[in-house]
C-alpha positions in Angstrom: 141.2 72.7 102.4 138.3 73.8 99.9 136.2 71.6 101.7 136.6 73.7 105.5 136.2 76.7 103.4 133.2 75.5 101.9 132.0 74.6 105.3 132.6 78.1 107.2 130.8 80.2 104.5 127.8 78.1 105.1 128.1 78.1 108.6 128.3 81.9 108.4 125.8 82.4 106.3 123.8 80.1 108.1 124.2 82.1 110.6 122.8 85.3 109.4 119.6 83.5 108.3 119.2 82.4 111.9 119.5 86.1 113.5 116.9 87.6 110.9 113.6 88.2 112.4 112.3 86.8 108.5 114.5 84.0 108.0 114.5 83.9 103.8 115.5 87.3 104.0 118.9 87.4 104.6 120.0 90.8 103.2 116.9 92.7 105.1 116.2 92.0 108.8 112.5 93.5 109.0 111.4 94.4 112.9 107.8 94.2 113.8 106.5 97.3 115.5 104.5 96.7 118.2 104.3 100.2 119.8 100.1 100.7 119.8 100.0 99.1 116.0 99.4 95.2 117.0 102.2 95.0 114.9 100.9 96.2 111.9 104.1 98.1 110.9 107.7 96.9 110.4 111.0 98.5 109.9 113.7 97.8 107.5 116.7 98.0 110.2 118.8 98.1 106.9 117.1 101.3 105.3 115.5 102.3 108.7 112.0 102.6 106.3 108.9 101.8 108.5 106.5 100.2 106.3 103.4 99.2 106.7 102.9 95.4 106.7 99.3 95.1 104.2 98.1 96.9 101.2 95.9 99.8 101.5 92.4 98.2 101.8 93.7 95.4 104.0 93.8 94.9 107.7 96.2 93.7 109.9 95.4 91.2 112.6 96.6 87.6 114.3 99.6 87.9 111.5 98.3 88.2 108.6 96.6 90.6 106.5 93.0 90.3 105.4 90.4 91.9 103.5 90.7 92.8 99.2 93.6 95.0 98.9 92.5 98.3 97.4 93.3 99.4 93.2 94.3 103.0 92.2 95.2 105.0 89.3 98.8 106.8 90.3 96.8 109.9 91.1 94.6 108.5 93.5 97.2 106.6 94.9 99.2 109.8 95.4 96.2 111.6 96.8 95.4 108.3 98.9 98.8 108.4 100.5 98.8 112.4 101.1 95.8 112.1 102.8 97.5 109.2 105.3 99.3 111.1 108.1 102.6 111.1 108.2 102.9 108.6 105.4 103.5 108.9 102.3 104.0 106.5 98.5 107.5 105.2 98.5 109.9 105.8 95.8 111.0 103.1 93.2 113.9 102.8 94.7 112.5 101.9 98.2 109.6 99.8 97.1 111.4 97.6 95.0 114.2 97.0 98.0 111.0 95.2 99.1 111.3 92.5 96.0 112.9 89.2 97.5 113.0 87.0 95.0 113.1 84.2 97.2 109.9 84.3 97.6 107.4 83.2 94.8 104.5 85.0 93.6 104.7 87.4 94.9 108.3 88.1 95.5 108.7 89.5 99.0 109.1 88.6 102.5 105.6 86.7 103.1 106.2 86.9 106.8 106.9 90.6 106.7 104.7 91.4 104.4 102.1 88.5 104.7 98.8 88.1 101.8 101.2 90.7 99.8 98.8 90.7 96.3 101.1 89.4 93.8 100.3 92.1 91.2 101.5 96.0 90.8 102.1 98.3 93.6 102.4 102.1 93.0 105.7 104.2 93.5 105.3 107.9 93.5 109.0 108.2 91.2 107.7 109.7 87.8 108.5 107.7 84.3 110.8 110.2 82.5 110.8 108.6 79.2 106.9 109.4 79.2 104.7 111.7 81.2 101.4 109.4 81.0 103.4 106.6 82.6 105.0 105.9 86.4 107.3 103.2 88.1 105.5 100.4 89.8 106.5 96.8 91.4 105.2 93.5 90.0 105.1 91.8 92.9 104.0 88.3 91.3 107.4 88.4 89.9 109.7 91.0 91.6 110.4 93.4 88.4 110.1 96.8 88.4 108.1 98.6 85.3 106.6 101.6 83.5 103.2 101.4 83.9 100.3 104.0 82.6 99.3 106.2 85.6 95.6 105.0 84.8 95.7 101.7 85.1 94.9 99.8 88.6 97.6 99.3 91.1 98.1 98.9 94.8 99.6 100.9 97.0 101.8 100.1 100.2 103.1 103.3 102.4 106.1 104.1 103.8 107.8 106.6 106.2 
């Protein structure tokens, strides 16, 4: 009897790997957008976030992104994403639903989210505790930290 049970949960959860557009991502199912954007966007059909697919400073192109991915201070990254048109720095909260720690340096969907640097991204969310300091994503590993708004971090947008 344990054994048939064992055997449906795997089979089901087999089968929610198989229907995800990333397959190691079986919590998120991320949707490329191809409407004019060569697919350089996807959209979290769990949070309904459209997120762009490369780091500020790289390009998008035959799957993958290319190019150095850009550093900034939290304050240009804040000015760097105002001056993006109807995009904007995600919150902790919605940059770290990007962590998968599946994945191995760096800890998100590689597919999604392909040549992903494996170091910190900005989020716009303020560090309470202390006013020189902001949230951030350590992508090599997946955690999310306090990090001084002056030292170098990239940035990935989101609307």
């Amino acid at each position: 009897m344990k054994q048939r049970t064992i055997v449906a949960i795997t089979a089901a959860l087999l089968g929610l790997l198989a229907t995800s557009v990333c397959p190691a991502q079986s919590v998120y199912s991320y949707l490329a957008d191809a409407n004019g954007t060569a697919n350089a966007l996807v959209t979290d059909s769990k949070t309904g976030l459209t997120w762009q697919r490369c780091s500020a400073g790289q390009s998008f192109a035959a799957g993958t992104c290319s190019g150095t991915a850009s550093t900034y201070t939290h304050e240009e990254a804040l000015a760097y994403a105002k001056a993006q048109t109807g995009w904007r720095l995600p919150s902790v909260k919605e940059l770290s639903s990007l962590v998968d720690i599946s994945f191995i340096g760096p800890a998100i969907n590689g597919t999604a989210f392909p040549a992903t640097p494996a170091f910190f991204a900005w989020a716009s969310s303020p560090y309470a505790s202390d006013p020189t300091s902001a949230w951030a994503v350590l992508f090599a590993e997946g955690s999310v930290n306090a990090s001084n708004r002056s030292s170098p971090a990239h940035v990935r947008l989101v609307r």
